[in-house]
C-alpha positions in Angstrom: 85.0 129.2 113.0 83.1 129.2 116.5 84.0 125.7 116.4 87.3 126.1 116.7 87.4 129.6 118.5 83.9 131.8 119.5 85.9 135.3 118.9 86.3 134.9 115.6 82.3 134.5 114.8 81.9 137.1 117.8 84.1 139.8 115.7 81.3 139.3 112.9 83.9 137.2 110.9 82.5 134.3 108.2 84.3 131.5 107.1 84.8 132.3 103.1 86.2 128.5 102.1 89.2 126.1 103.2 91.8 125.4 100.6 92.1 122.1 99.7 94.9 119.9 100.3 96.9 119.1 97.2 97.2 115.5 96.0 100.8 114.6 98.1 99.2 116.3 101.0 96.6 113.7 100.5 98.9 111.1 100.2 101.1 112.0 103.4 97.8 112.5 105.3 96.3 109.1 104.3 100.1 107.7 104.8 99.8 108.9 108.6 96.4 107.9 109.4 96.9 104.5 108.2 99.8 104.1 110.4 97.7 104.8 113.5 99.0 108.4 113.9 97.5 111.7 114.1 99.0 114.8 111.5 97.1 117.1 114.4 100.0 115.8 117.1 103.4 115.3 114.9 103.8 118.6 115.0 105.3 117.9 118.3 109.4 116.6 118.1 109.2 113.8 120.6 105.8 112.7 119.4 107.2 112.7 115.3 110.1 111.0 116.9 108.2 108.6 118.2 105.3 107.9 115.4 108.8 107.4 113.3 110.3 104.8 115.9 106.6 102.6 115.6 107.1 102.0 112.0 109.0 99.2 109.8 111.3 99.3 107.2 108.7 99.4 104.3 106.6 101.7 105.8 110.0 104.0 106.1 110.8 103.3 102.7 107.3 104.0 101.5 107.1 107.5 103.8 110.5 108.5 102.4 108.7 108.6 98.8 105.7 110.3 99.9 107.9 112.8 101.6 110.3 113.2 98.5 107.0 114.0 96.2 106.1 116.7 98.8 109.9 118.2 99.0 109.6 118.4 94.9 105.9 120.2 95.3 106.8 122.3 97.9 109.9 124.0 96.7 108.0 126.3 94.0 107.3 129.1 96.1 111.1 129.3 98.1 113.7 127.5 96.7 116.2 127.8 100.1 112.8 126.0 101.7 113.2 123.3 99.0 117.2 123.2 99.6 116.7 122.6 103.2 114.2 120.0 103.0 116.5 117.8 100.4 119.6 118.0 102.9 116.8 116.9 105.6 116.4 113.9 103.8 119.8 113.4 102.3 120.8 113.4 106.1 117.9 111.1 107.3 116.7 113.7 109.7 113.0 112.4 108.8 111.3 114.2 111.8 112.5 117.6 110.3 111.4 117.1 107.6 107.8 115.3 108.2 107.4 118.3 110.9 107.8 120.7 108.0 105.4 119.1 105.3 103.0 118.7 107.4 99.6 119.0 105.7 97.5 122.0 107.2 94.0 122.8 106.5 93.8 126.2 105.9 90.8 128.4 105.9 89.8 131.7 104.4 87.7 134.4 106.7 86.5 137.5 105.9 85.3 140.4 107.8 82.3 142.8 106.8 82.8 146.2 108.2 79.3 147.6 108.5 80.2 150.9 108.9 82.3 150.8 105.7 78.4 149.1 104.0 76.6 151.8 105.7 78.6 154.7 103.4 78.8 152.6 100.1 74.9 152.1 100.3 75.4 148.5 101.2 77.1 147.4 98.3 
């Protein structure tokens, strides 16, 4: 984690595992990358805007699929998320919705507390 900020390893953290992006992630990743942009910066409105602006009618057609597949996988966990992603897309409001699927690697630390190790007998 030093990598990306030095307080988390000087707070005695260590990295437990990152979660893996799941296959549409993948897919919208790879999409992005192979139309010379950068997941890290669409983030940004004017930036989306603009990676969306560079790209031709198939590749549209072809990012509204990948996006579609991602709007079906990511609605398990809150359907009003789900809901708002669909009218995103029903309205062509791509940005919004490529903003909010986003793939994210995420990462897992965890903290040892030595004092806590020190009364358990360092179990």
């Amino acid at each position: 984690m030093a990598k990306y900020n030095p307080f988390f390893e000087k707070a005695g953290m260590t990295l437990a595992g990152k979660m893996e992006l799941q296959p549409d992630q993948k897919k919208l990743s790879a999409f992005i990358e192979s139309a010379n942009g950068k997941v890290s910066l669409l983030h940004n409105k004017a930036l989306c805007k603009a990676f969306l602006n560079s790209l031709n009618s198939a590749e549209i057609s072809q990012l509204q699929s990948i996006l579609e597949k991602n709007i079906s996988n990511a609605g398990g966990s809150s359907p009003g998320r789900m809901a708002q992603l669909q009218k995103n897309m029903s309205e062509g409001n791509f940005s919004e919705t490529l903003i909010n699927l986003l793939p994210v690697q995420r990462c897992y630390l965890f903290w040892v507390n030595p004092a806590y190790q020190e009364q358990s007998g360092g179990a």
